[in-house]
N, C-alpha and C positions, 0 to 999 in steps of 0.2 A: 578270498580270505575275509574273515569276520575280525572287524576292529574291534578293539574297547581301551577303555582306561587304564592303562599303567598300575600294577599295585601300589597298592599306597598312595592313590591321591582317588580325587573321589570329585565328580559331578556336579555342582547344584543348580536343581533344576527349579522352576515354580511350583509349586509359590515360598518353597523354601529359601532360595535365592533372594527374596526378596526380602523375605525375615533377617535373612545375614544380613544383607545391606544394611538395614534399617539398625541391627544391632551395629557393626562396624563407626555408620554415622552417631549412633550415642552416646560409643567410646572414646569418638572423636570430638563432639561435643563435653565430655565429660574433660580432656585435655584442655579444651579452649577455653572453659570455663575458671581453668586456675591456670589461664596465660602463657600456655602453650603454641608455637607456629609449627608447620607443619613442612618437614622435608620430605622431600619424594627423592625415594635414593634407588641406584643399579641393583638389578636382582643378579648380580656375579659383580665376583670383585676379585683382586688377586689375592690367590691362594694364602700367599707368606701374611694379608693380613690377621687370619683368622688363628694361624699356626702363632702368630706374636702375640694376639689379645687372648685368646680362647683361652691357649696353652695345649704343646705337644703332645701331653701324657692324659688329654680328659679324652672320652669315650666320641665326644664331640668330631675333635679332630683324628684320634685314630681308629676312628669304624664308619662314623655318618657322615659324612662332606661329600658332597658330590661334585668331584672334582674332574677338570677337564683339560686338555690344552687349546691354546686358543693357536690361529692360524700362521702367528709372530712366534710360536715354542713358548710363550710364556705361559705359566700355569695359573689357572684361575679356580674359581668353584663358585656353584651356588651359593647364595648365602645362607649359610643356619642359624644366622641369630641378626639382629638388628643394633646391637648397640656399637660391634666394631666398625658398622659401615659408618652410622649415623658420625663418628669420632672421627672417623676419613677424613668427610663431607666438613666438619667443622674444623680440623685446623686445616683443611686444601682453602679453607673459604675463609679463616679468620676470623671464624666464629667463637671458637675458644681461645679468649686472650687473658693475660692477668688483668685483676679487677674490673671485668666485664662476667655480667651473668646473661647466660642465651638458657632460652625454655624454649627446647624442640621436639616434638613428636615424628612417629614415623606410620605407618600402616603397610602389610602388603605382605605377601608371600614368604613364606622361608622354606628351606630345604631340608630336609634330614633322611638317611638309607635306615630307618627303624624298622622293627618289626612290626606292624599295621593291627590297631588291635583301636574298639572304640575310645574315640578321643588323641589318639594318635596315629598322625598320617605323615606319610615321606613330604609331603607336602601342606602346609598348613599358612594359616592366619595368624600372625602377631599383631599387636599394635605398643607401641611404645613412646615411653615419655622419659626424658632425658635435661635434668638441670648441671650448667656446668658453669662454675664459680662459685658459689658457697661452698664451703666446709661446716657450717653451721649445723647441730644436732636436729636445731628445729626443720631446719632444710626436710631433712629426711622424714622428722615426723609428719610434715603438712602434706606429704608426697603419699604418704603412710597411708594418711587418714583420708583423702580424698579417696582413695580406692576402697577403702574398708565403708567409707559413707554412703559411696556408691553401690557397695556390696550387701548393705543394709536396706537400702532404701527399693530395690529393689528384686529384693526377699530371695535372693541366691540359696537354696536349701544348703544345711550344713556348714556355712562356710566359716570359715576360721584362721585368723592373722598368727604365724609363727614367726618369732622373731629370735636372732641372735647376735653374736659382735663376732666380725673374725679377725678382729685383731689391727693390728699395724705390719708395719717392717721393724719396728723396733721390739715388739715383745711375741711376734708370730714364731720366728726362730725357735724361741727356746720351746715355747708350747707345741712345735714338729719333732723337736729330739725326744721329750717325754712322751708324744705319742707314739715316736717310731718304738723305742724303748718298750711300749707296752705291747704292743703289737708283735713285735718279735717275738718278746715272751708269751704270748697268747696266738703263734698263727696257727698253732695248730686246728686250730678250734676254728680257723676263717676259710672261705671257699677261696679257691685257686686264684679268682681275680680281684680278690683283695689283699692276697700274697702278694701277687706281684704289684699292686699299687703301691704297698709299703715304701717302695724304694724310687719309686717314679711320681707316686703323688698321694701321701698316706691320707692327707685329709678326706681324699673322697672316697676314702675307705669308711668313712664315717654315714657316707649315703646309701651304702651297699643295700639294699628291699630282701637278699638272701636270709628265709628262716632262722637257719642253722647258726648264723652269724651274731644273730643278734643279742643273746644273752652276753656274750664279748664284749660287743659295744656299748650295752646299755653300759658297763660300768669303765669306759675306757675313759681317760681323763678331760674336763673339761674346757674348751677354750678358754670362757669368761673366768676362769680361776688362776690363767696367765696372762690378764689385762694388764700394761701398762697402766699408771695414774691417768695419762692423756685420753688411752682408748676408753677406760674405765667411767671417764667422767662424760666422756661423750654418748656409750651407748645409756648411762645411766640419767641421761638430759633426753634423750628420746623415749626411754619409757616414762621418766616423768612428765615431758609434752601428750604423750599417748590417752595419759591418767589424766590429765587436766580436760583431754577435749572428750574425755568418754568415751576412748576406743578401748575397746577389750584386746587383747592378745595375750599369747602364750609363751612363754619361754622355752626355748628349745636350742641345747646343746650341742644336739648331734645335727643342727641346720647349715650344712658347707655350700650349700649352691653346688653346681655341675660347672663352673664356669672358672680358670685361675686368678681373673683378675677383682676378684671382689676385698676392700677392707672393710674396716668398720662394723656398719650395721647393714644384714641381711635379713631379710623378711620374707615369706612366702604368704599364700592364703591357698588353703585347701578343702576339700571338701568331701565327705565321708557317700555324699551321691553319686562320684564317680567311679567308685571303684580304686584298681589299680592304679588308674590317673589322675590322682586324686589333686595336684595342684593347677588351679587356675591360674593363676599372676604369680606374677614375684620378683625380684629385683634386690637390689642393693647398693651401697658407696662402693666406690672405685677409684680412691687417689692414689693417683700413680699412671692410671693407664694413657694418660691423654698425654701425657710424658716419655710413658715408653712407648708411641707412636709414633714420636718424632715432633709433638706438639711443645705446647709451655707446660708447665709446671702447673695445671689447673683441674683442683679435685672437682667431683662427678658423681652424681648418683642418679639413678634412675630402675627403670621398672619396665615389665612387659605384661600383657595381659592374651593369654592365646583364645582366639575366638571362637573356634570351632568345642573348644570345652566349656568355655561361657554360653553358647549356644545351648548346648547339649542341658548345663544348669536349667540356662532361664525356660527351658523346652519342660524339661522336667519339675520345674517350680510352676509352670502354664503363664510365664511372664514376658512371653517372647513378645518383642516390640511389633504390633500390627498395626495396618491403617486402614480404617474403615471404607478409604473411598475403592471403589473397583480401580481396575487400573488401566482400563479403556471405558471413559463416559460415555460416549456414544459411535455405534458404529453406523455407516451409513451407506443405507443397498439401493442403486439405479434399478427401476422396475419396469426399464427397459432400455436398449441400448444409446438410443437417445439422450438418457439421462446422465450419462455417464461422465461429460467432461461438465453436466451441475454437478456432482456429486463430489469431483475434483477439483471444482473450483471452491465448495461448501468446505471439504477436508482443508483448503489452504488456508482461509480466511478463520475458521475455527481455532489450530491451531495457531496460528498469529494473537488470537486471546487467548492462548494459553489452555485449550480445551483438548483433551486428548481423544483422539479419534482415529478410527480405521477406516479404507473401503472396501466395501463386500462386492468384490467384483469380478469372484470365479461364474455365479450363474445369475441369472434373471427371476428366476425359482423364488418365490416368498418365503415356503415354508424349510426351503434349506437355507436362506438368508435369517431366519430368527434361528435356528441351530451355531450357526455360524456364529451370530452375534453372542449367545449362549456361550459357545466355548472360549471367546475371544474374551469374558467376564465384562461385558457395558453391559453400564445401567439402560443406558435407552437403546433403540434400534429408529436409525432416522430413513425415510421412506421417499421416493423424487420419483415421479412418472412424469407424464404428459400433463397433467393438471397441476401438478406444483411445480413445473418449467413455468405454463402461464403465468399461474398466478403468483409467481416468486416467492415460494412458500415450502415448508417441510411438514410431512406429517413425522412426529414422534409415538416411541410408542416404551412406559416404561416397562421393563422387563419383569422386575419385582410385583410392581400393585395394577401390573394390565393399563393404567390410565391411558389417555391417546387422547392427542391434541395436535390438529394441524396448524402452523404459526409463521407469519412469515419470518424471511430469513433477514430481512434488511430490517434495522441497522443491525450489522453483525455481534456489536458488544452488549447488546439486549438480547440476541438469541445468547449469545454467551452466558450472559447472566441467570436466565431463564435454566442451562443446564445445571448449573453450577449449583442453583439454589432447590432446584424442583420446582414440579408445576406446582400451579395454584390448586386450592382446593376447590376452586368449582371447573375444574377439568372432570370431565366423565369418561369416562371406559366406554 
């Protein structure tokens, strides 16, 4: 039987792999930078929690969740999203209390049974950032902006900050009955599964991507025109924060998130390089949820940034994060059997300073130990027979500019240093 990959998840192999990383560590950087800590949370959690935050009726929970029983009968799932876990994690631990603020991020895997199309995989990268205790407008703008500053500075082709308010628990209600209200009057004119959202969850009938649907929507009623005063002054204190710090953004009506537990202000940032997949990040307020988890009474906003489309971005803007150094400096072939536990004593002592190094110890062969080192991507290829046992010495040889210089190997943190910096200029080839 010939194995492979699962559909919908996908490989990374070198030196791709390493671009992810290096992007992952940016974004994670990018967190710490505006005082972020970092939870490492379960990739499965129980089922009922995702069914409580998500909500029943999103596409989330009744089509994608990959769900399981565990060996006790109790039901669990992958996780599809980061922020009901990370909310677990904080009232289990005490994290969200009344008047205490926590600034948590998260990284790692999530799950979804989608249909696998570029930039969307059953399995994919999130990274997220999460403040819980302000209610403050500015809260959200600084949250806002750090990712749009990020998305500038960076040169993300296309991308662009959509922003909306969905509302309270106080003025949501009445702006669901005018919606349901128009909707009725108009299904005719909407695809089958935004019929039946009407009655299970009309707002995200508002997200529907169906053609046909669309002329309906454009003109279906707006939220921000059923703002309470309270919601009203808060979403209009984060566009004015926006405006002061020179973030551009768009207003968009029809922006409901995929997710039930969002109020307030929701934002996305997308981007017309992707295609059909066109949002990178996004995120929004959520007071109320860390309450109906069984937590305090402690509002929340936060964001997610998916990697594997930020990837794809910065791939296609040519801004993908790399590092100059090879990622083996030197590898090192015994040129004859004798040689071998110096060569194993050289690899301990090198690494010990921090020198990344291989041994090339399938043959004795020279000319397939510089192929070897060639594939393996070191700078130098380090060389030990019977003459550099005597003389406690290494010949190097760089790969790039030919140069070749035999040196001794003691004291180790001057060969070290020697790697690290390149030879002198009066080494000769």
């Amino acid at each position: 039987m010939k194995y492979q990959a699962p559909r919908g998840v996908k490989d990374l192999l070198p030196p791709e792999s390493e671009a992810f990383r290096r992007l992952e560590d940016e974004v994670r950087d990018l967190f710490v930078l505006s005082g972020f800590r970092e939870v490492r949370l379960p990739i499965f959690e129980s089922a009922a929690l995702f069914f409580r935050s998500i909500g029943e009726s999103t596409d989330i929970v009744e089509k994608e969740m990959y769900l399981f029983e565990g060996k006790g009968g109790e039901k669990l799932a992958l996780r599809p999203e980061g922020t009901a876990s990370l909310l677990r994690a904080a009232i289990e631990h005490r994290l969200a209390e009344p008047g205490r603020t926590s600034r948590l991020y998260y990284q790692g895997a999530m799950f979804r049974h989608e249909r696998p199309q570029a930039g969307r995989l059953r399995q994919f990268h999130q990274a997220g950032a999460e403040i819980l205790g302000p209610n403050d407008p500015d809260t959200d703008a600084d949250l806002i902006a750090s990712v749009s500053r990020y998305a500038r500075e960076t040169s993300i082709p296309g991308s662009q900050l959509l922003i909306n308010s969905m509302g309270c628990d106080g003025c949501r209600p009445e702006y669901r009955k005018r919606l349901v209200a128009y909707l009725e009057d108009h299904k005719k004119h909407l695809c089958e599964t935004c019929v039946r959202r009407i009655s299970t969850n009309p707002l995200r009938v508002l997200d529907c991507k169906v053609e046909g649907c669309q002329p309906t929507l454009n003109t279906a009623p707006a939220i921000t025109s059923f703002l309470c005063p309270t919601s009203r002054e808060h979403f209009e204190r984060v566009c004015q924060a926006l405006n002061e710090g020179d973030i551009p953004y768009t207003l968009s009506p029809r922006l409901v998130r995929g997710l039930d537990y969002y109020t307030e202000t929701a934002f996305e940032w997308v981007s017309d390089a992707l295609g059909a997949q066109s949002t990178w990040a996004a995120g929004g307020r959520y007071n109320g949820l860390v309450s109906s988890l069984g937590g305090p009474d402690v509002p929340g906003v936060g964001l997610a940034i998916g990697i594997e489309r930020l990837y794809l971005l910065r791939e296609k803007s040519g801004t993908l994060p790399r590092s100059d150094a090879p990622p083996v400096t030197i590898a090192l072939h015994p040129l004859d059997d004798d040689s071998r536990g110096y060569i194993r004593t050289l690899l301990t002592s090198l690494r010990a300073e921090g020198i990344s190094c291989v041994g090339l110890f399938g043959s004795n062969r020279l000319k397939k130990a510089f192929v070897s080192a060639e594939r393996e991507g070191a700078r130098y290829i380090g060389l030990a027979g019977e003459n550099e046992r005597g003389s406690g010495t290494i010949t190097i040889k760089d790969l790039g500019t030919g140069v070749q210089k035999t040196v001794p190997v003691a004291p180790i943190p001057q060969l070290a240093s020697l790697l690290s910096s390149g030879f002198p200029a009066d080494s000769t080839p």
